[in-house]
OpenMM code with the backbone's topology and positions (N, CA, C; nanometers):
from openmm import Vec3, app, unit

residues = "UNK UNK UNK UNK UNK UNK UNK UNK UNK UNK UNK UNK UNK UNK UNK UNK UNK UNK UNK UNK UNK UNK UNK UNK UNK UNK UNK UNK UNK UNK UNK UNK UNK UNK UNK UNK UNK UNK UNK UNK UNK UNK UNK UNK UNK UNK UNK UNK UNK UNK UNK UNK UNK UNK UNK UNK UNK UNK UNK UNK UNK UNK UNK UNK UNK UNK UNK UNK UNK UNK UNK UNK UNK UNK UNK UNK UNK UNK UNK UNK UNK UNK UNK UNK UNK UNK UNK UNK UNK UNK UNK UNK UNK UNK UNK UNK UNK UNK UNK UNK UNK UNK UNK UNK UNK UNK UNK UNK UNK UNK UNK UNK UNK UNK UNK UNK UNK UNK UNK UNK UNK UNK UNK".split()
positions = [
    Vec3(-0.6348, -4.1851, 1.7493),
    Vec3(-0.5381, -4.0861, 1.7912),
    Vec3(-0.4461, -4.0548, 1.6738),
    Vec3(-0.4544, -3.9499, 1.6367),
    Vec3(-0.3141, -3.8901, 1.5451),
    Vec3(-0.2194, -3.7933, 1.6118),
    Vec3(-0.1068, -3.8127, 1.5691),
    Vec3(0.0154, -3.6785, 1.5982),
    Vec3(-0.0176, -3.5930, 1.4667),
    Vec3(-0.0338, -3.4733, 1.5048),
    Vec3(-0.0345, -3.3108, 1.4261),
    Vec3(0.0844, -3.2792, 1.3945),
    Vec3(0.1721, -3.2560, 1.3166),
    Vec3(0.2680, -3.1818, 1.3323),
    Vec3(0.2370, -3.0900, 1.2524),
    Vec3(0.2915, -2.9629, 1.2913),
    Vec3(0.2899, -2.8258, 1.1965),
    Vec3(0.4175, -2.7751, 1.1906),
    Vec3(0.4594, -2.7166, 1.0605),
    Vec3(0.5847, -2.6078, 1.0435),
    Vec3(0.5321, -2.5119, 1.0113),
    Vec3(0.5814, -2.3952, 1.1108),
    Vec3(0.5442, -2.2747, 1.0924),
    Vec3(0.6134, -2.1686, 1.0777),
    Vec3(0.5767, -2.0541, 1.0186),
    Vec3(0.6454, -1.9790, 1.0536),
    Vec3(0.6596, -1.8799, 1.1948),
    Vec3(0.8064, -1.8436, 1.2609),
    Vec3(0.8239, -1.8410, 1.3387),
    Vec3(0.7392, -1.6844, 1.4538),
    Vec3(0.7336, -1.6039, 1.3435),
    Vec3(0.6497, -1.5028, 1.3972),
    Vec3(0.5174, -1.5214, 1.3941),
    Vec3(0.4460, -1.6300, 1.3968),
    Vec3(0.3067, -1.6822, 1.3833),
    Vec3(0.2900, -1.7576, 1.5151),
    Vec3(0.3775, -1.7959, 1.5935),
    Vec3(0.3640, -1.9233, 1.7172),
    Vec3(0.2453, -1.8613, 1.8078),
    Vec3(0.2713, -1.7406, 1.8558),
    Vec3(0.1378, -1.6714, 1.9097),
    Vec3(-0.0047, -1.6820, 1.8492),
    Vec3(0.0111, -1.6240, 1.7450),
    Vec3(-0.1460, -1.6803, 1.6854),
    Vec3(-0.1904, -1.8291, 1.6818),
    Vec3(-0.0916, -1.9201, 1.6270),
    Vec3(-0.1506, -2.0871, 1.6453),
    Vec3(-0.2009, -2.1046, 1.7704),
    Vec3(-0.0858, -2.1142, 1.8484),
    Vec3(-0.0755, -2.1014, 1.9981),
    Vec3(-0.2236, -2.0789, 2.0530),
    Vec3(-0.2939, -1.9354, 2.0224),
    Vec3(-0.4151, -1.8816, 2.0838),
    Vec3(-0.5333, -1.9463, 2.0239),
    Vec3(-0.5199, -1.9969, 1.8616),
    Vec3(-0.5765, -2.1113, 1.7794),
    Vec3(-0.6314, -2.1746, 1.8143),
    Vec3(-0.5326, -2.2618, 1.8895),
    Vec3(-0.5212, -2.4012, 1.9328),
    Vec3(-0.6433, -2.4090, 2.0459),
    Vec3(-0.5544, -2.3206, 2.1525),
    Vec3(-0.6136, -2.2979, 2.3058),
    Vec3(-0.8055, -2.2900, 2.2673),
    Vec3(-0.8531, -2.1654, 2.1586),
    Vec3(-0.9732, -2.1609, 2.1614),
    Vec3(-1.0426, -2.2777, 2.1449),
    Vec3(-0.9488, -2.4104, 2.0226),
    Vec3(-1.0271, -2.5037, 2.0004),
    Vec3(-1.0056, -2.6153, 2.1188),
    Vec3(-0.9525, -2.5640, 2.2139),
    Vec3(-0.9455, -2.6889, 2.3233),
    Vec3(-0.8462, -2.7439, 2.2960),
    Vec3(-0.7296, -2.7593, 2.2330),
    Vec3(-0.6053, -2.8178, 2.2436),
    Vec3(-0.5199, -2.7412, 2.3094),
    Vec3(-0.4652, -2.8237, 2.4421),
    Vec3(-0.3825, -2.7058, 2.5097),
    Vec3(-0.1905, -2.7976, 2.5292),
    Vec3(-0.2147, -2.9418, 2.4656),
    Vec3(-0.1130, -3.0117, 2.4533),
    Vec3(0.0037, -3.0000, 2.3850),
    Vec3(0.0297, -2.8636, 2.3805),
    Vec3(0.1614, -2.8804, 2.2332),
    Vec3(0.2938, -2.8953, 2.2810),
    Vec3(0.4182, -2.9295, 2.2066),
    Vec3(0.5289, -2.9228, 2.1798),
    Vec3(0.5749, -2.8365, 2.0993),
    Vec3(0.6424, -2.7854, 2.1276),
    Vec3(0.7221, -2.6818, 1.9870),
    Vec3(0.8418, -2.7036, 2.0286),
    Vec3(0.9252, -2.6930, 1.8780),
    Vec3(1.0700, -2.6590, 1.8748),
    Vec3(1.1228, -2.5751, 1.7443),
    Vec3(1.2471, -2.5226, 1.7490),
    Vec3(1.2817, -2.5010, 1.6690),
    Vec3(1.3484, -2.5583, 1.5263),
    Vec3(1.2875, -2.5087, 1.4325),
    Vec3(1.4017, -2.6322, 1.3092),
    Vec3(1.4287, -2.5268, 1.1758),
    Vec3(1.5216, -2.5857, 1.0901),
    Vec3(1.5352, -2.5238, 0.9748),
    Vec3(1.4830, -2.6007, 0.8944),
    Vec3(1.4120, -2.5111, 0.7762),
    Vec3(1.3589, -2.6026, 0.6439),
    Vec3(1.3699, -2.5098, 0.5223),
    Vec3(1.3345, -2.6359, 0.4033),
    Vec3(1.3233, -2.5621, 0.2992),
    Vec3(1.2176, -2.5761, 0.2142),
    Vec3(1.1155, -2.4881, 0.1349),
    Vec3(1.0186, -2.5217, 0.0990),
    Vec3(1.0387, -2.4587, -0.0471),
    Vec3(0.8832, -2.4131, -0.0554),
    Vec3(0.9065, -2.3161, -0.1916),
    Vec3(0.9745, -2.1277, -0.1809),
    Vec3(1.0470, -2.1433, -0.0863),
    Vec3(1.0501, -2.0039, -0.0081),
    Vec3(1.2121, -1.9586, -0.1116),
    Vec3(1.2280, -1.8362, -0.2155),
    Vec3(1.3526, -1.8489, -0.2641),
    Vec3(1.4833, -1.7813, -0.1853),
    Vec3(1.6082, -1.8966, -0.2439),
    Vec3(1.6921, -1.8491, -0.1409),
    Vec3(1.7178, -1.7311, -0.1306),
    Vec3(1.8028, -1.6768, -0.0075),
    Vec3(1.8704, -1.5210, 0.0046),
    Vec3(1.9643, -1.5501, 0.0495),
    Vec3(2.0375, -1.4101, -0.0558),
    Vec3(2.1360, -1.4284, -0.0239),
    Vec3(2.2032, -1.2889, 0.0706),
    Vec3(2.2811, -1.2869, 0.1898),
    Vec3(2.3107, -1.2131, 0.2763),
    Vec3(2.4507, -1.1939, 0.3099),
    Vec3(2.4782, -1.0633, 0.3862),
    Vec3(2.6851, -1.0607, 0.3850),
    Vec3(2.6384, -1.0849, 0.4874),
    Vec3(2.7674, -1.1585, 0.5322),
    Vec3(2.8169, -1.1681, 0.7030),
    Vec3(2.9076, -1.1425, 0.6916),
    Vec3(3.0153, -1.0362, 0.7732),
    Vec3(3.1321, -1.0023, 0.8081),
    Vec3(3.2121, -0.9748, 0.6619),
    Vec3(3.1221, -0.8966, 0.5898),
    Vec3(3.1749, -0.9120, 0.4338),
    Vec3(3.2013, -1.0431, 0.3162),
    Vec3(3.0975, -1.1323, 0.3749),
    Vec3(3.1256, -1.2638, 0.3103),
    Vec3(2.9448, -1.2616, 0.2508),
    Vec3(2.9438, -1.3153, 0.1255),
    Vec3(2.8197, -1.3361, 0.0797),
    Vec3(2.7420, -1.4537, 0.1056),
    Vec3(2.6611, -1.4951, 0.1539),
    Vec3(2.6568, -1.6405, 0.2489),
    Vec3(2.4802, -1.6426, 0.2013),
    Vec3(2.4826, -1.7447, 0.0880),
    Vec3(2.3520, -1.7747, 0.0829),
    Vec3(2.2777, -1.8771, 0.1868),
    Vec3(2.1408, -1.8210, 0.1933),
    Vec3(2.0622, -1.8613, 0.2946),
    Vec3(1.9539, -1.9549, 0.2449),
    Vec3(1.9936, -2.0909, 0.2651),
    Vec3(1.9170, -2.1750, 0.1688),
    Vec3(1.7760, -2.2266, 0.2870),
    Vec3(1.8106, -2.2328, 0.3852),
    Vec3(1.7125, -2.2831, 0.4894),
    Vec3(1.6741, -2.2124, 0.6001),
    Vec3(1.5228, -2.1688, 0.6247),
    Vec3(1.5042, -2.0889, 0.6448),
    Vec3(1.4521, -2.1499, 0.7994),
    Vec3(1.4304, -2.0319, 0.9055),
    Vec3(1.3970, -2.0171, 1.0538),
    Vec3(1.2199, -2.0733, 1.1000),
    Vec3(1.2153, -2.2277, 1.1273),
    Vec3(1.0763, -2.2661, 1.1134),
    Vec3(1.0528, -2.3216, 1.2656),
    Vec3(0.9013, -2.2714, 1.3045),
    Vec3(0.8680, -2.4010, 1.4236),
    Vec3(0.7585, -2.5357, 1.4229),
    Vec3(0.8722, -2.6000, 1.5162),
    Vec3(0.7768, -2.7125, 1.4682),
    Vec3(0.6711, -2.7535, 1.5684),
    Vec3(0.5215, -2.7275, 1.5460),
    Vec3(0.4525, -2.7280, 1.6416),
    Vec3(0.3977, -2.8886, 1.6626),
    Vec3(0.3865, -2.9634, 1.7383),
    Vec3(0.3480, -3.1098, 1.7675),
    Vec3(0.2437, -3.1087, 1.8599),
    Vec3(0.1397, -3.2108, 1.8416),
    Vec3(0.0251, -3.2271, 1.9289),
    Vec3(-0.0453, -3.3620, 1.9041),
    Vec3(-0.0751, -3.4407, 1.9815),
    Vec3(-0.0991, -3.5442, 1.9907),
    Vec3(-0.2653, -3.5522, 2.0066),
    Vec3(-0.3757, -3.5455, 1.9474),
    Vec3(-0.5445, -3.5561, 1.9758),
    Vec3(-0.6053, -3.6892, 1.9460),
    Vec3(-0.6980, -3.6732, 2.0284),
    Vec3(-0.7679, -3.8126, 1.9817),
    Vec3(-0.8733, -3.7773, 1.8336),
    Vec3(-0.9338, -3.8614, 1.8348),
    Vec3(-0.9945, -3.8093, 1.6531),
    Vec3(-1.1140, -3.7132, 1.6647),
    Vec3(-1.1564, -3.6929, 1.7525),
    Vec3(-1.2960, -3.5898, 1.7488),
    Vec3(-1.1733, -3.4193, 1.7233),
    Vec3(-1.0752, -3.4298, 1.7260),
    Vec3(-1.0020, -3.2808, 1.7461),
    Vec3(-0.8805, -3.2935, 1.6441),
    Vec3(-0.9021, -3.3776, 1.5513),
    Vec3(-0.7907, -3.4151, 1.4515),
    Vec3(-0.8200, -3.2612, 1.3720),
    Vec3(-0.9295, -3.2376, 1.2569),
    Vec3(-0.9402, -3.1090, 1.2267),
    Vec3(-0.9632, -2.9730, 1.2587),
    Vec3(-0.9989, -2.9910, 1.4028),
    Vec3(-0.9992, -2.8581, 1.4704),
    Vec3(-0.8806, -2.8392, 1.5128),
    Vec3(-0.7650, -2.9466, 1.5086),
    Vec3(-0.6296, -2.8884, 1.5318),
    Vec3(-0.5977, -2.8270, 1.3912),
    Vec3(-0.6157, -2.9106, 1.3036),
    Vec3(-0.5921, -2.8278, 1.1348),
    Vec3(-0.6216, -2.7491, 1.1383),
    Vec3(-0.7787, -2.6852, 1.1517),
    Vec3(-0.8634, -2.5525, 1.1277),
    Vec3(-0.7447, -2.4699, 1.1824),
    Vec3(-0.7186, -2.4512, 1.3083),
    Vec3(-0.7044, -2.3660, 1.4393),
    Vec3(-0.5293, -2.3558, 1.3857),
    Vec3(-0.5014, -2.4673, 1.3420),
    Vec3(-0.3018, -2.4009, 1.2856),
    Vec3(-0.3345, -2.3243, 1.1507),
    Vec3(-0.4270, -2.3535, 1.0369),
    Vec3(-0.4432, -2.2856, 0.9172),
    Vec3(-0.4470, -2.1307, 0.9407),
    Vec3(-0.5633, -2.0938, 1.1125),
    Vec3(-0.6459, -1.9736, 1.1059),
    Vec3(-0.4921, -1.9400, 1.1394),
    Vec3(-0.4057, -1.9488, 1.2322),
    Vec3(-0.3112, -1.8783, 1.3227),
    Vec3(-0.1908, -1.8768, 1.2128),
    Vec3(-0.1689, -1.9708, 1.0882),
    Vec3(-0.0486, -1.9538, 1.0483),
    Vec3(-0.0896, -1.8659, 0.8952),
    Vec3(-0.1605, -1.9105, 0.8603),
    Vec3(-0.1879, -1.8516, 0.7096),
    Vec3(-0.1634, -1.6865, 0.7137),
    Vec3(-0.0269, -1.6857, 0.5743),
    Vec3(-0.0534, -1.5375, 0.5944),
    Vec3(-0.0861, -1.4651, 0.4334),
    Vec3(-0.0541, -1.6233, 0.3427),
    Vec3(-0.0816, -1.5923, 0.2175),
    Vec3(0.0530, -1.5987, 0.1429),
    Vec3(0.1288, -1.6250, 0.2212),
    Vec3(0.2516, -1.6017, 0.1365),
    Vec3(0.3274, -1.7264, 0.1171),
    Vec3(0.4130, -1.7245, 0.0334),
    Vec3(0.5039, -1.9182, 0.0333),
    Vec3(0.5615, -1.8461, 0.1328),
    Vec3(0.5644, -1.9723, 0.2292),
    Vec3(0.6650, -2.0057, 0.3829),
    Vec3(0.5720, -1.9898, 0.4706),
    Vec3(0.4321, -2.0399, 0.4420),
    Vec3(0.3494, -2.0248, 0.5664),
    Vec3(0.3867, -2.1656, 0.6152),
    Vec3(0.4136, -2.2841, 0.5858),
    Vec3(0.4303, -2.3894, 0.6370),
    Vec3(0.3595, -2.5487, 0.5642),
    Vec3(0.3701, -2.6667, 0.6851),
    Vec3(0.3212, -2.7815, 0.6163),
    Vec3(0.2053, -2.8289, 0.7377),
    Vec3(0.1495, -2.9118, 0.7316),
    Vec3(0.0837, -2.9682, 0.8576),
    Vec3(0.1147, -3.1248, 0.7708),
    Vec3(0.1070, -3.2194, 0.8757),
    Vec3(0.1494, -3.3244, 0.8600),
    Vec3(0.0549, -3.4087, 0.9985),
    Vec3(-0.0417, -3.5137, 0.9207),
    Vec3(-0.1199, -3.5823, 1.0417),
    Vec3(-0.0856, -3.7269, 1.0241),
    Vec3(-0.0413, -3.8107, 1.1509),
    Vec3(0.0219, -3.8826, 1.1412),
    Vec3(-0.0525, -4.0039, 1.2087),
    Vec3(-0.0697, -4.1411, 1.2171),
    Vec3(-0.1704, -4.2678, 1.3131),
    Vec3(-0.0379, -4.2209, 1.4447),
    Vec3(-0.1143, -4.2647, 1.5473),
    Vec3(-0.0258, -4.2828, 1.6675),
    Vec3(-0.0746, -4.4447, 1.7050),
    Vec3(0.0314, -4.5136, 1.7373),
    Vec3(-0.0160, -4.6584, 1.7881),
    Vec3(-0.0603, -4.6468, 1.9600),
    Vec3(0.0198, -4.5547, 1.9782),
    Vec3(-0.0026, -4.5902, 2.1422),
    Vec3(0.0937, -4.4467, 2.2265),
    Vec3(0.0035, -4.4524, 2.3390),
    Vec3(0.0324, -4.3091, 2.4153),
    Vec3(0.0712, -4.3680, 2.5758),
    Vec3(0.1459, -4.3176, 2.6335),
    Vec3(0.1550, -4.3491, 2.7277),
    Vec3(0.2036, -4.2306, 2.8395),
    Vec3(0.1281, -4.1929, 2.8975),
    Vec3(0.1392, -4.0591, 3.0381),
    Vec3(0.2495, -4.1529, 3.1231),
    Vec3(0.3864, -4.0780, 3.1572),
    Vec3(0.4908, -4.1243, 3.2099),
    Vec3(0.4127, -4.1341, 3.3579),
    Vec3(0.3744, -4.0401, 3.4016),
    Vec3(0.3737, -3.9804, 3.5499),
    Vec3(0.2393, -4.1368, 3.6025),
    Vec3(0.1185, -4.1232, 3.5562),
    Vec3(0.0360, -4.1863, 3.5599),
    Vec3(0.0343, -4.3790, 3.5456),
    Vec3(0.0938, -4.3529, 3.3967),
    Vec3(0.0824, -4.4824, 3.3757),
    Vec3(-0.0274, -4.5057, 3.2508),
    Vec3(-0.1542, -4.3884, 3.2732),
    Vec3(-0.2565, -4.3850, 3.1548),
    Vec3(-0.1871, -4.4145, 3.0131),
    Vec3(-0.2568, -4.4952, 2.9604),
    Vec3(-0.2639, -4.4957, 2.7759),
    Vec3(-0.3379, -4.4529, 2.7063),
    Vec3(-0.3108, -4.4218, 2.5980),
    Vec3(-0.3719, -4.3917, 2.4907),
    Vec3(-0.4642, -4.3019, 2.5206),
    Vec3(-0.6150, -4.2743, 2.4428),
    Vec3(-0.6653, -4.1519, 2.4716),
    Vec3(-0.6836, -4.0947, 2.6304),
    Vec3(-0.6774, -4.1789, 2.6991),
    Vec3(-0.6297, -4.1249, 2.8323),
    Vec3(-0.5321, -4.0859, 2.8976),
    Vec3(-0.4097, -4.1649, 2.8324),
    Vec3(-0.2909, -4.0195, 2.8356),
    Vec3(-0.2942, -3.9361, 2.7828),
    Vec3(-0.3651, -3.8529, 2.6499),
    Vec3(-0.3838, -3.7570, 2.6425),
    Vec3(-0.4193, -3.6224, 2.7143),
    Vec3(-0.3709, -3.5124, 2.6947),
    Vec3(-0.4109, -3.3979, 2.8150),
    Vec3(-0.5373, -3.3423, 2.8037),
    Vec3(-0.5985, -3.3897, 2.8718),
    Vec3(-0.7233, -3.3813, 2.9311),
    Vec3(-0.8143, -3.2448, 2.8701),
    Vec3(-0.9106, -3.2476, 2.8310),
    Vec3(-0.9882, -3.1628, 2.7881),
    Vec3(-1.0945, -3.1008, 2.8407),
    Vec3(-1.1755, -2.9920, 2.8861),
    Vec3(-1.2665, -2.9493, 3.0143),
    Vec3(-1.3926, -2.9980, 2.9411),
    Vec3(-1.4492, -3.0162, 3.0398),
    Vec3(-1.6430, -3.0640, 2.9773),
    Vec3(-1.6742, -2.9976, 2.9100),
    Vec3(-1.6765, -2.8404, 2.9037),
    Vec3(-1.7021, -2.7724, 2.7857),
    Vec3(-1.6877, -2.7844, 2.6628),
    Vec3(-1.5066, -2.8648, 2.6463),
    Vec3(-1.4608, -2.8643, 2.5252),
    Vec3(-1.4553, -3.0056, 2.4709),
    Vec3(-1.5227, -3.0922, 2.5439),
    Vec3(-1.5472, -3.2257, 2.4653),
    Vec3(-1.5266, -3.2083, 2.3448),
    Vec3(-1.6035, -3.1525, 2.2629),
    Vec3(-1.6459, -3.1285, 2.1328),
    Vec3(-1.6082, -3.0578, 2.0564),
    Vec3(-1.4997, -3.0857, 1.9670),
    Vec3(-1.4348, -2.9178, 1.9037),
    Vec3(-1.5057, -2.8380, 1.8840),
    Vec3(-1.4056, -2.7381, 1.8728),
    Vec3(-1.5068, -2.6103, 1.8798),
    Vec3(-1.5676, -2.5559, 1.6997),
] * unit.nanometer
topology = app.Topology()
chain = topology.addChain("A")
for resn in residues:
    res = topology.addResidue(resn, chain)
    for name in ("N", "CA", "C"):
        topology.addAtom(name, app.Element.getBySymbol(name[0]), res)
């Protein structure tokens, strides 16, 4: 089992999003965060004040797979986020020790959210 995390950019969440879903991952988390990458700063007025903008508007997409769907979660955030430009984002794959479904009680790859017979197998 690994945790996925992705930073994305924020007008891209739809495309990962639909990414994801085709390859059978339908488990995500997202939130919002600020970051800074190779993206250069800007600088912007507010209320007549010059206010550089060092960190920029990112989401952070999270997903938890067991290992047959570790790179079809990669593939499926690359296809939906890539736009070619610096500030497309990072992916970050992480070991998970242990999973646990609150409601259930299931662990580990069985707390995971469940995948249809079809999609055993990434796509």
């Amino acid at each position: 089992m690994k945790l996925v995390t992705a930073v994305i950019r924020p007008e891209r969440v739809q495309q990962v999003k639909e990414a994801l879903f085709q390859a059978g991952i339908s488990g995500i988390t997202l939130g919002r965060v600020s970051g800074h990458g190779g993206e250069q700063e800007v600088v912007e007025h507010y209320r007549g004040t010059r206010v550089m903008v060092e960190f920029h508007d990112k989401v952070e997409v999270r997903m938890a797979v067991s290992e047959p769907f570790v790179q079809a979660a990669i593939d499926a955030v690359v296809r939906g986020a890539r736009t070619g430009e610096v500030g497309d984002g990072k992916i970050f794959v992480q070991p998970l020790e242990r999973v646990i479904r609150i409601r259930t009680g299931e662990q580990d790859t069985a707390a995971l959210t469940p995948v249809t017979e079809k999609r055993l197998t990434p796509a």
